[in-house]
VOKOL-259797 format. One line per field, with one value per residue: residue number from 1; chain; x, y, z of N, C-alpha, C in turn. Coordinates in nm, 3 decimals, always signed. Example, Ala and Ser with C-alpha at 12.3 -4.5 7.8 and 13.67 -1.06 7.14 Angstrom:
// VOKOL-259797
zake	[1; 2] $
balum	[A; A] $
n_X	[+1.319; +1.285] $
n_Y	[-0.569; -0.225] $
n_Z	[+0.780; +0.708] $
ca_X	[+1.230; +1.367] $
ca_Y	[-0.450; -0.106] $
ca_Z	[+0.780; +0.714] $
c_X	[+1.320; +1.290] $
c_Y	[-0.330; +0.003] $
c_Z	[+0.780; +0.787] $
***
This chain:
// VOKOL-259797
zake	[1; 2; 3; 4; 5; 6; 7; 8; 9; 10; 11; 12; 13; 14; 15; 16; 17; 18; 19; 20; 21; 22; 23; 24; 25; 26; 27; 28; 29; 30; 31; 32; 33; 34; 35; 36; 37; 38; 39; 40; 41; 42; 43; 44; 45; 46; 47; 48; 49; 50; 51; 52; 53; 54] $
balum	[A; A; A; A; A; A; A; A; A; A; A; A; A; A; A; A; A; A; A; A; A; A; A; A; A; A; A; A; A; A; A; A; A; A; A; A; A; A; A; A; A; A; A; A; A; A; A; A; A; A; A; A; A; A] $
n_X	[+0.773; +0.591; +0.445; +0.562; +0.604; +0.329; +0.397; +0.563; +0.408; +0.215; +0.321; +0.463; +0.228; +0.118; +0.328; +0.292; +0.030; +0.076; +0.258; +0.106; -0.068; +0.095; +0.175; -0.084; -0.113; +0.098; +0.031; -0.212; -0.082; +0.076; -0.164; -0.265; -0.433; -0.377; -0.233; +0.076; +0.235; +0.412; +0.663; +0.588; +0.347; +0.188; +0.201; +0.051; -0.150; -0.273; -0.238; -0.486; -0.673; -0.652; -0.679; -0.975; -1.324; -1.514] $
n_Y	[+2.275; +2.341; +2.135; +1.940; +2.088; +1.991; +1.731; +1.616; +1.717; +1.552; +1.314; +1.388; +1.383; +1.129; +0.983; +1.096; +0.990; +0.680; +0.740; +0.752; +0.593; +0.371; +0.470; +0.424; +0.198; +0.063; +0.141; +0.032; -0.217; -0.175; -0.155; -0.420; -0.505; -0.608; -0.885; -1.092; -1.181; -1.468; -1.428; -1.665; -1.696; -1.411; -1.409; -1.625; -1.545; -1.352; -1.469; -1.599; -1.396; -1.280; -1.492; -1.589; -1.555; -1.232] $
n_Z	[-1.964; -1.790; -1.780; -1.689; -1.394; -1.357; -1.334; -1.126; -0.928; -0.893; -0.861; -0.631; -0.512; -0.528; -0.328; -0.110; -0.052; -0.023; +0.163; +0.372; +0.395; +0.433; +0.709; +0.826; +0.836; +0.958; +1.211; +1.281; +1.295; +1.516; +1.686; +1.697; +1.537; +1.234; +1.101; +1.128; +0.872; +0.705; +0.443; +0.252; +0.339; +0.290; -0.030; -0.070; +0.067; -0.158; -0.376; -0.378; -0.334; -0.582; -0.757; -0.709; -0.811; -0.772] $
ca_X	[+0.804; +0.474; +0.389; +0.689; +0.571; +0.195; +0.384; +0.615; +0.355; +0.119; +0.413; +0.433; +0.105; +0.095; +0.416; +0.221; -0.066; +0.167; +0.360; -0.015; -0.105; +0.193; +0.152; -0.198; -0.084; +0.182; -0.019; -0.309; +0.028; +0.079; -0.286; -0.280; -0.503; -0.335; -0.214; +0.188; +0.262; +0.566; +0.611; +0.519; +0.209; +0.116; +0.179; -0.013; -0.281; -0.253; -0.281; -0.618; -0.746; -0.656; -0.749; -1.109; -1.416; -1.556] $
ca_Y	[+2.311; +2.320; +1.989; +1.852; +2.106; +1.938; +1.572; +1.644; +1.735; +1.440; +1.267; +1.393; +1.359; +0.984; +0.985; +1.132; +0.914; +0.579; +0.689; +0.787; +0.446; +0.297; +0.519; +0.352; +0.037; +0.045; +0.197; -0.112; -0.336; -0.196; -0.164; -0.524; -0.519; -0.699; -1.005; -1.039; -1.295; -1.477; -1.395; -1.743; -1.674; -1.302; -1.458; -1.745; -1.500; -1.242; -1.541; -1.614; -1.296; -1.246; -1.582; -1.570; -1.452; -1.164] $
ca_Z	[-1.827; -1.656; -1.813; -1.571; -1.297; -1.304; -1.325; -1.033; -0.847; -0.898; -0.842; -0.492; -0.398; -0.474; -0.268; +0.044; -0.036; +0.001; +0.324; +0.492; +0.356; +0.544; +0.864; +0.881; +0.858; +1.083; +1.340; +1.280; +1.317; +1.648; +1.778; +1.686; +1.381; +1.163; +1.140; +1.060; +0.752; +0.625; +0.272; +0.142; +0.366; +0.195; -0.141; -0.130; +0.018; -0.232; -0.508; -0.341; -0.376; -0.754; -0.822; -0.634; -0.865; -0.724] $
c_X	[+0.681; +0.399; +0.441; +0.631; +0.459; +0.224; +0.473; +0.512; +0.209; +0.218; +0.466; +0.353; +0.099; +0.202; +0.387; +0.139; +0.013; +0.226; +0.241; -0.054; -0.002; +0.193; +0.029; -0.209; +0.003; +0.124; -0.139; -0.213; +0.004; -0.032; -0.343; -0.414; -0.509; -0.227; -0.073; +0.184; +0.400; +0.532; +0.585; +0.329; +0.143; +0.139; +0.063; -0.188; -0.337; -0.284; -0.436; -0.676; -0.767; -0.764; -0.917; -1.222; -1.484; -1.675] $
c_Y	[+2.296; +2.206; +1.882; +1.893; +1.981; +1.781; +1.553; +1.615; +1.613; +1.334; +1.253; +1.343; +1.219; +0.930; +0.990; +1.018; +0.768; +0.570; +0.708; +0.657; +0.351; +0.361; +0.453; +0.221; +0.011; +0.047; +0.094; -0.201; -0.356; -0.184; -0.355; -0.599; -0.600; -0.784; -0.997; -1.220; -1.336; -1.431; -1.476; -1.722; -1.565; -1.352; -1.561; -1.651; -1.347; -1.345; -1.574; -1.555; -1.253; -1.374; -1.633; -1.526; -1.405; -1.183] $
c_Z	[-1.737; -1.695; -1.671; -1.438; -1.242; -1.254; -1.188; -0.877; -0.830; -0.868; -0.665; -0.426; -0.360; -0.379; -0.108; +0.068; +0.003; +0.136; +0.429; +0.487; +0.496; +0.681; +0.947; +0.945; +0.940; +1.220; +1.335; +1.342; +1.464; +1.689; +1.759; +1.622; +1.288; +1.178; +1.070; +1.023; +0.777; +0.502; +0.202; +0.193; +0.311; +0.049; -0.174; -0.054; -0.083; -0.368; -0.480; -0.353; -0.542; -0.839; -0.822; -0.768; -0.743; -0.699] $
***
């Protein structure tokens, strides 16, 4: 039972952490921050980044 409580609740948090994540980013969207993709365009730069050495 308080195994579930502790996983619940870590469960939440990353839940919060994700939609603050997306509130940020939205709000970059509209201050005109970032730049809006197609999705072959965020894929192909999302393969660039993986594929890149650091």
């Amino acid at each position: 039972m308080l195994v579930q409580i502790i996983r619940n609740r870590q469960i939440e948090r990353r839940r919060d952490e994700i939609a603050q994540n997306g509130r940020k980013a939205l709000n970059a969207y509209r201050a005109g921050e970032l730049k809006s993709y197609t999705a072959e365009e965020a894929i192909a730069e999302l393969r660039n980044i993986v594929d890149s050495p650091e």
